[in-house]
N, C-alpha and C positions, 0 to 999 in steps of 0.2 A: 743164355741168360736165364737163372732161376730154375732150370730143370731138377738138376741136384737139388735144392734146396726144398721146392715142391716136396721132392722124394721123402725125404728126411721129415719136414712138415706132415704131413701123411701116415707115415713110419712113427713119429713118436706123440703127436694129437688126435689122431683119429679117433673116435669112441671118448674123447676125455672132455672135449668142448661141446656145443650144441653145433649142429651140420651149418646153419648158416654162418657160425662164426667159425667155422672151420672152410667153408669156399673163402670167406675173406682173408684168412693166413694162408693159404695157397696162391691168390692172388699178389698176397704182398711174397711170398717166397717164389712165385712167377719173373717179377719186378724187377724183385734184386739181383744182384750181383754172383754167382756160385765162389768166385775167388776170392771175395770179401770174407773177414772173419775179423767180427760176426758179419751175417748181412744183415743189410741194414733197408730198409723202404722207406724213400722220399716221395711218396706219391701224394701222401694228405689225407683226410679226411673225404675231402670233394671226390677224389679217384676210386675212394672205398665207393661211394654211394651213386657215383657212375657204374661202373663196371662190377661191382657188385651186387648191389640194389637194384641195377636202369634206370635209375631215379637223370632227367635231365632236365633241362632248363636250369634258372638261378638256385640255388645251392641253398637251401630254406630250412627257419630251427626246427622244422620236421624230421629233415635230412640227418642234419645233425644229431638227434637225437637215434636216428634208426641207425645213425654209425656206429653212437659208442653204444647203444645196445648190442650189436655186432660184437665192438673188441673189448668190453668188462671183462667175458669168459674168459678171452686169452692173456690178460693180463694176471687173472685170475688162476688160470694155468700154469702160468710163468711163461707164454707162447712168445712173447714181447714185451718191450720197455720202451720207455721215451731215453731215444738216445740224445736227442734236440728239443724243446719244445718251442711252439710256434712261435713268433714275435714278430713284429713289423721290421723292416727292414727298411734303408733308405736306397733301394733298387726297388719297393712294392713291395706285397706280402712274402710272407715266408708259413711255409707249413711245417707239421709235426713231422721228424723222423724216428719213428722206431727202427729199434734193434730186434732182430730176431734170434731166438733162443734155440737153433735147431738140433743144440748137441746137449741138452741137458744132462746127459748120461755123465760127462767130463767137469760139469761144473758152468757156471758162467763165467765169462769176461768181462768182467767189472771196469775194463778201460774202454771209454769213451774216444780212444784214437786210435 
């Protein structure tokens, strides 16, 4: 799960984002899928700022804010997209899913399935 992807995250953002928001795109390139194309990270916001951060307990607009200071760069990079964006759900919440960019070399995948 996510080793390849890691690699390639590594391999073509290293040096181009700021270090902390590049352990967060290893993390979400950890996550995901290697067979997936693209991969994609379902993990949230909260997961960034768990296991990125150590940030615990209730999930606070501090939190939040220290996330997407995290992932501006990589959007900014083109590291990631919103493949989903978050919405309420009638099962509970639902979080963001990005898409990860690992091959920009070829282009992107503009399809969302």
């Amino acid at each position: 799960m996510g080793a390849s992807n890691a690699k390639l995250a590594y391999g073509h953002y290293a040096g181009k984002v700021p270090p902390l928001s590049m352990l967060a795109l290893v993390f979400m390139a950890l996550t995901s899928l290697d067979k997936d194309d693209p991969p994609l990270f379902w993990g949230g916001h909260q997961s960034i700022a768990v296991n990125v951060l150590g940030r615990h307990g209730e999930y606070t607009d501090a939190d939040a804010r220290a996330v997407r200071r995290l992932i501006t760069p990589l959007f900014a990079a083109g590291a990631i997209e919103v493949h989903r964006h978050s919405a309420p759900r009638g099962q509970g919440p639902s979080t963001v899913c990005y898409r990860l960019n690992l091959h920009p070399d070829i282009g992107r995948n503009t399809s969302c399935e």
